[in-house]
N, C-alpha and C positions, 0 to 999 in steps of 0.2 A: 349608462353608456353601453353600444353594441359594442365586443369585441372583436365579431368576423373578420374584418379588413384589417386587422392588426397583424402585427408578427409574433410568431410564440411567444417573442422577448420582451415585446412591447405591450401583451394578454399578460404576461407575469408579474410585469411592473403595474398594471393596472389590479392586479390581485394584490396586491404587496399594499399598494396606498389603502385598498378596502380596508384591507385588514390592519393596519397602520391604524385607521381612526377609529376602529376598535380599540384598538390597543391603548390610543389617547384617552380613548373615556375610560376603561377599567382604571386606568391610571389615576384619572380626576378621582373617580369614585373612591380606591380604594385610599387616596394619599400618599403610596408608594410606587416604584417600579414595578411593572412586570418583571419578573425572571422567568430563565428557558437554560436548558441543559441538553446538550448534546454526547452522549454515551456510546464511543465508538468501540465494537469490536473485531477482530479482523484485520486484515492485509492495508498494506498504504493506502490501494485504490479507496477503501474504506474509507482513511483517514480523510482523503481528498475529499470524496464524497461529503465528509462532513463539515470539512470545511466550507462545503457551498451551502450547506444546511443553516450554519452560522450567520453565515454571511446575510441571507435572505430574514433569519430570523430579526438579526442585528436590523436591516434595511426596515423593517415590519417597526420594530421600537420593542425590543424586550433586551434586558440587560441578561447577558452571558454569566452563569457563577458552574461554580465545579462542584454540584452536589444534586442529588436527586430529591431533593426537597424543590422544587423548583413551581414555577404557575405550570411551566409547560416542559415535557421529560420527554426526548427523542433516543430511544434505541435504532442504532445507526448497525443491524446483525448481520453476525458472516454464519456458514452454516458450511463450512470447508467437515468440520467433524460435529456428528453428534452429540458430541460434549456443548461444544458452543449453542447448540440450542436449548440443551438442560437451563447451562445458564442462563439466559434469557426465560426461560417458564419460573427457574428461579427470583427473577428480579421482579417478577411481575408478579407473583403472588406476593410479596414485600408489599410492593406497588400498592395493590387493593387495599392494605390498611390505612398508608396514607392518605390515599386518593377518599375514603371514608371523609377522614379528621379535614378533608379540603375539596367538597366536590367540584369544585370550578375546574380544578385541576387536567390539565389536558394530558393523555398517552398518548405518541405514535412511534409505530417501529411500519421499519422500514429496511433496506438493503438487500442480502441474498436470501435471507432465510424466510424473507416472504413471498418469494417465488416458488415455493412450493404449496401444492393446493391442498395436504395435508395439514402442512401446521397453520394456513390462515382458515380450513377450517374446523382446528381448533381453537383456535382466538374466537373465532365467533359465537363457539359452543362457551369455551369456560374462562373467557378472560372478557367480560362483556364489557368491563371499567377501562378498555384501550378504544381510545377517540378515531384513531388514523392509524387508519396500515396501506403502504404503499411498497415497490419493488423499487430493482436496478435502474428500471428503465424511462422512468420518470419522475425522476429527482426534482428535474425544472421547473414541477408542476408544485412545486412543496407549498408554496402561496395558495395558488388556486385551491390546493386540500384544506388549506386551514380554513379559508375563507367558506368551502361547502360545511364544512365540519361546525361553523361557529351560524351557520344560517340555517342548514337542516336540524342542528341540533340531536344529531345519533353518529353511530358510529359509521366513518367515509373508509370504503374499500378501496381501493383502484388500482389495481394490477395490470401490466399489460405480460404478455409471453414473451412477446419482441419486440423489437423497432428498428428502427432505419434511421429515425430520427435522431440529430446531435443540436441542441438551442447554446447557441454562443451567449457572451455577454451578459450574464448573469450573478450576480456579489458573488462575493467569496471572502472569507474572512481568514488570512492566512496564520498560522500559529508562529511561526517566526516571520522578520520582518525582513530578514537578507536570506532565505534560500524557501523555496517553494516548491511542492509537486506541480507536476502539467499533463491532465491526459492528453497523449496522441490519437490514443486509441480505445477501443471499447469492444467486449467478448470474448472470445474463444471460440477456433474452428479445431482444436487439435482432441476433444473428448481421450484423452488417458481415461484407462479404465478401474482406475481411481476415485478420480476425482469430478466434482459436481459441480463443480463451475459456468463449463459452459451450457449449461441447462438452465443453470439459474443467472448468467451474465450475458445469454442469449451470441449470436454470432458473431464476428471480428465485423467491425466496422471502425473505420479511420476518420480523424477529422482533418478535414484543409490543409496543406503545411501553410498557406497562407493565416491562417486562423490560429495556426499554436505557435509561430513567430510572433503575430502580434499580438497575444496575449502576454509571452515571454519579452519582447519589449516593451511595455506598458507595466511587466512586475520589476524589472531593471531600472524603467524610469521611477519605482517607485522603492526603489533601494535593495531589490535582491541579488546578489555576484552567483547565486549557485541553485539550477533546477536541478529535479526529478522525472526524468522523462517516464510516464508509467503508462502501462500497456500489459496486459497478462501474456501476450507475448510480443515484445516488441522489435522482434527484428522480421516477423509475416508485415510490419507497419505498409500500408501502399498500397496491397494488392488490391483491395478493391475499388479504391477511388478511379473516379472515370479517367483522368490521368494519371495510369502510376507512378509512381515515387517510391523508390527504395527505401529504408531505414537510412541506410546510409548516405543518401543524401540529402536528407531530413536532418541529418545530423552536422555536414558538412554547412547547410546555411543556417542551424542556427548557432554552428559555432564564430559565424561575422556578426553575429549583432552584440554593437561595441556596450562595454560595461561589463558584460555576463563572464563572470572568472571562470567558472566550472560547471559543466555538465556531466551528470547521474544519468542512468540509465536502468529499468527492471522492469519484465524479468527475461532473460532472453534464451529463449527453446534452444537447444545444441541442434536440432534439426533444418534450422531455419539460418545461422551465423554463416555467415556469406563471406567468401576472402574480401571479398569490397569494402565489406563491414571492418575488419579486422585490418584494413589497408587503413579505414578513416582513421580509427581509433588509435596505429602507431603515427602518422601525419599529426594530429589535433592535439594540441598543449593541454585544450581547453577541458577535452574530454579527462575525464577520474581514472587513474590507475589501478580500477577495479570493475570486475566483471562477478557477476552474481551467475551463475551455470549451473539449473538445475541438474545433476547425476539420476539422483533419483534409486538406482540402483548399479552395480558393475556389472551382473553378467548378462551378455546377451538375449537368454532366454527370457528372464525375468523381465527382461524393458518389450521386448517382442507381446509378451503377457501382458504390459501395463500401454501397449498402444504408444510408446514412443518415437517410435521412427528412427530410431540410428541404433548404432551397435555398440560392442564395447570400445572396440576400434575406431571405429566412428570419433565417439568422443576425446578418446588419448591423440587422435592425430589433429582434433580440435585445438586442445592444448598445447601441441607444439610447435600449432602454426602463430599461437597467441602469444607464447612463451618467444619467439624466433622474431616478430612481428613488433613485440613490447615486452624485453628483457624484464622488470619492473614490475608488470602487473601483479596485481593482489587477484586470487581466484575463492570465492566462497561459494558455499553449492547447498541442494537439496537433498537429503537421503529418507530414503524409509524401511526399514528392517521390517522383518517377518509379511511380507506380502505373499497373499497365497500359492504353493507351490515352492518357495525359498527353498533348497538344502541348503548343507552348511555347505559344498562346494559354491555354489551362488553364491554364498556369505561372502565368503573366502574371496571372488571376484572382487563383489564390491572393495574390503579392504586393498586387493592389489590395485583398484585403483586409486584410492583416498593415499599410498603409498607413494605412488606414479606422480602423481598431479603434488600431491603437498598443500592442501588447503590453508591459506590463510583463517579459516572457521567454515563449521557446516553447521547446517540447521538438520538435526537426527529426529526423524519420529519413530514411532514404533506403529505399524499399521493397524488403522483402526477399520472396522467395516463401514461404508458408509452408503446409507438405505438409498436406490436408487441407482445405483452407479454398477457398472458388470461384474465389477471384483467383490463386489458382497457378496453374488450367489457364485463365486468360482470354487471349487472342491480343491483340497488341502490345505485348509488352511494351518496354519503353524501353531504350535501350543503356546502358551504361552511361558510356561518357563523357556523354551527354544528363545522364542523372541527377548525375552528378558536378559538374557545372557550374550546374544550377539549383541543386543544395542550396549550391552554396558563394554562390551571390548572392543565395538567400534566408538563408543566415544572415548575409551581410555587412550586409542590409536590416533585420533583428530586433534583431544588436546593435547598429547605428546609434540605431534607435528605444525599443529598452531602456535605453541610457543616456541618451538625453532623457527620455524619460518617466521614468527612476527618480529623476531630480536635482530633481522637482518639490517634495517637501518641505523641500531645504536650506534651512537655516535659522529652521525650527520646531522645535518642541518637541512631541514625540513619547512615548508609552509604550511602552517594551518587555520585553517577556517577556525575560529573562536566560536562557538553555540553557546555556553550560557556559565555564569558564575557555579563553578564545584559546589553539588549540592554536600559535601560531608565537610567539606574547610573552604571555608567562604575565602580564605587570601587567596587560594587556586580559582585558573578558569581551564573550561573543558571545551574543546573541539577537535576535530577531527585532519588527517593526512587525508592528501589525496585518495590514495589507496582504503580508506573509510576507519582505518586503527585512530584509537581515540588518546586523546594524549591531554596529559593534566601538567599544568603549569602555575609560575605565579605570575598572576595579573588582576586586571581589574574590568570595570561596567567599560570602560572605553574601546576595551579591544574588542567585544562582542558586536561579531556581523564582520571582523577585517581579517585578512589573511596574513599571521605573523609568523613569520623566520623564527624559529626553534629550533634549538640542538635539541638531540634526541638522547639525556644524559642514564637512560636505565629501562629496560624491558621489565618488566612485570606480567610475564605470560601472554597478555594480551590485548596489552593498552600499554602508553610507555609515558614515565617522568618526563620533564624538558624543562629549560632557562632559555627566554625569548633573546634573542640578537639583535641588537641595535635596531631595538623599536623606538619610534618615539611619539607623543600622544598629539593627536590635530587639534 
C-alpha cells in the first residue's frame, strides 16, 4: 500500500496495522502476550506524551505491565538537569544484561534528552543494544519507527530540530479514567537562561481551539469531569495561530462544554498573565482555585540574569490583582536557590516574597549547572555550602507558611474529586479540593471519579482528614 495521499493520521494507523500483525505472529509463535513498558521521566507534558506512547502501543497489540522486564522497554526522558540523564545511562547499562538473557527484546528512548546531538551520539557509540531513539517532535511517528526498526532490523534514529507540525487523532491511553491532561500547546519562545527546554521542545506552536474542544469533548463523553490544560507556557497560548486566540478565551469555551466539572491549567509565565485571564478565572466556577506561578527567584536582578521578563514588583502586583480578583485562590510556585551571582541580599528578596504571597507549597531546587544553557558559563557562581544553607531556611520558611495557609478551610465543607482508594489504609479514599490540597476520607471504589461534599475535620500540615456529607452511592 502507497501511503502518499494519506493523512499523517491515517500513514500511522496504516503503520499501527503493520505492526499489529507482527505482533499477531510473535504472539502465535511464542504462546503468550507481548509485553511493553513505558518508563516516564519528567514534567506532565512527559506524562502526556506517554500516554500517547501507550495508547499506540496498546492499538499495535502488546499488553502494558509496570516493569522493565518487558518484550519492548520505552524510556519516555526529560533532561531539565543533568542528573536526569545519569539516570537514564544508568538504566541502560542494567538494560544490556537483560537485553543479553532476551535478544528479541526491543530499547527505545525517546523525549527531551534526545534532542541533544551529544547524548544520541553517545547511544550510538556505547549503548548499541537501544533499537529506537526518537525526540519531542515526532512522537506521532512512534508506529512508523517500530515498524522501520522490525524491517531494517538495526538501530532507527529520527530526530527532527523542529516542526510546525501538530497530527490530531491519534490513541491515547489515559492513566485515570475521569480526569486527563490536554495539550494546547507545544514549545517555548521564552529561553530563561536556565533552562533547556526550549532547545530541546523547539518553538511555541498552538493547536486549534477547535481541535482541543473536541478532543475534551470526546474525553467527557467518555467519562472525564476534570482536564489539565498543559502548555510550557500557557497563557502566550494563541499567538501564533493564524487566527488568534487568547488563553483566555480558550478557556472561556471550554468552560460550556456540558459534563466537564473542572479545569487545571500549567504552567503559566507571570510575564505573560493577562487581566483578561485573571478576569476569566474569578467569572468561571469551572475553572480550579489554583494557580501554579513560577517565582523562580525575588530579587530583581537575579530574574533580569535568569531572562524572565518581569520584576519583583511585577510579580507582587500579579498577586494582588489575583488575590482581589479570587479571594480563594491556592498560589504554589517555582524557586531555585544559588543561581549564579545570588548574595544573600537576593536571598533575602526571594524570602520577602515567599513572605508576601504566602504559598500554598513551592517546588525549591537548588541550582544546578546545565550544559548548554548561558547560566552554565556565567561567573559567580555560589558555593555550595552558601547554597546549602539558604535552601534549607527557605524551605524551613515555605513549610512554616504552607501549613498556615493550608489549615484555612478546616472546618468547612468542601467538594472533592475522589482519585483513587488510600494507598496506607484501604477504608480511606484520596482526592483532591479545588485548590489541588489532598484530602483523605472514609470511603470506598464507588466514589472514585465523583465530586463528594466533605467537611474538612483536621489539617495535617498539608493535606487534611474529612467525613463525606450526605453522599449517597448511584
Amino acid at each position: 500500500m502507497l501511503t502518499e495521499n494519506l493523512t499523517e493520521a491515517e500513514r500511522q494507523y496504516y503503520y499501527m496495522e503493520q505492526c499489529r500483525q507482527w505482533v499477531e505472529k510473535q504472539v502465535k509463535e511464542l504462546g503468550r502476550p507481548l509485553t511493553a513498558s513505558v518508563v516516564t521521566f519528567g514534567c506532565q507534558m512527559n506524562a502526556r506524551d506517554s500516554e500517547k506512547l501507550t495508547g499506540i502501543l496498546e492499538k499495535i497489540g502488546y499488553e502494558m505491565i509496570d516493569s522493565e522486564n518487558a518484550d519492548f522497554v520505552i524510556y519516555n526522558t526529560c533532561t531539565v538537569r543533568e542528573n536526569a540523564n545519569l539516570r537514564v545511562y544508568g538504566r541502560l547499562g542494567q538494560m544490556k544484561q537483560i537485553k543479553k538473557k532476551n535478544p528479541s527484546m526491543l530499547i527505545a528512548l525517546c523525549g527531551c534528552m534526545m534532542q541533544e546531538p551529544e547524548v544520541v551520539e553517545k547511544l550510538k557509540k556505547s549503548y548499541r543494544h537501544v533499537d529506537l531513539i526518537f525526540g519531542t517532535h515526532n512522537i506521532f511517528k512512534f508506529a512508523e519507527l517500530i515498524y522501520r526498526r522490525l524491517t531494517e532490523n538495526q538501530m532507527v534514529i529520527d530526530i527532527w530540530k523542529d516542526t510546525e507540525q501538530i497530527v490530531e487523532d491519534l490513541p491515547n491511553d489515559r492513566k485515570y479514567a475521569f480526569k486527563t491532561g490536554v495539550n494546547i500547546m507545544y514549545g517555548c519562545n521564552n529561553f530563561c537562561s536556565y533552562c533547556i527546554v526550549p532547545y530541546v521542545r523547539g518553538r511555541e506552536r498552538s493547536r486549534q481551539p477547535e481541535d482541543i474542544i473536541r478532543e475534551i469533548e470526546n474525553a467527557v463523553a467518555d467519562g472525564v469531569v476534570e482536564v489539565m490544560l498543559l502548555g510550557q507556557n500557557v497563557n502566550s497560548y494563541g499567538k501564533n495561530l493564524e487566527t488568534p486566540v487568547s488563553f483566555a478565551e480558550l478557556l472561556r469555551r471550554i468552560c460550556r462544554i456540558p459534563g466537564l466539572l473542572r479545569i487545571r491549567f500549567m504552567t503559566s509565565h507571570p510575564k505573560d498573565l493577562s487581566d483578561e485571564l485573571i478576569q476569566v478565572m474569578a467569572e468561571e466556577p469551572k475553572i480550579c482555585r489554583h494557580l501554579h506561578l513560577p517565582l523562580q527567584s525575588g530579587s530583581t536582578k537575579i530574574l533580569q540574569k535568569m531572562n524572565r521578563k518581569y520584576t519583583k514588583e511585577d510579580y507582587l502586583l500579579l498577586v494582588d490583582k489575583l488575590r482581589a480578583a479570587c479571594p480563594d485562590i491556592s498560589l504554589t510556585t517555582d524557586i531555585i536557590v544559588g543561581f549564579p551571582g545570588e548574595t544573600e541580599e537576593d536571598f533575602l528578596e526571594t524570602m520577602d516574597v515567599v513572605r508576601k504571597v504566602g504559598y500554598d507549597s513551592a517546588y525549591t531546587f537548588i541550582y544546578s549547572k546545565r550544559t548548554g544553557t548561558p547560566a552554565a558559563v556565567m561567573e559567580n557562581q555560589v558555593s555550595e555550602a552558601e547554597v546549602k544553607d539558604r535552601f534549607n531556611r527557605l524551605l524551613e520558611e515555605v513549610q512554616t507558611i504552607a501549613s498556615r495557609v493550608c489549615s484555612r478551610h478546616e472546618g468547612t465543607v468542601q467538594e472533592v474529586l475522589v482519585e483513587e482508594i488510600n494507598r496506607q489504609d484501604k477504608r480511606l479514599v484520596t482526592g483532591r479540593l479545588s485548590n489541588n490540597t489532598v484530602v483523605h476520607f472514609e470511603g470506598d471504589v464507588s466514589m472514585i471519579g465523583k465530586l463528594i461534599p466533605v467537611r474538612l475535620t483536621s489539617c495535617k500540615n498539608f493535606y487534611y482528614m474529612g467525613e463525606p456529607e450526605n453522599f449517597t452511592k448511584n
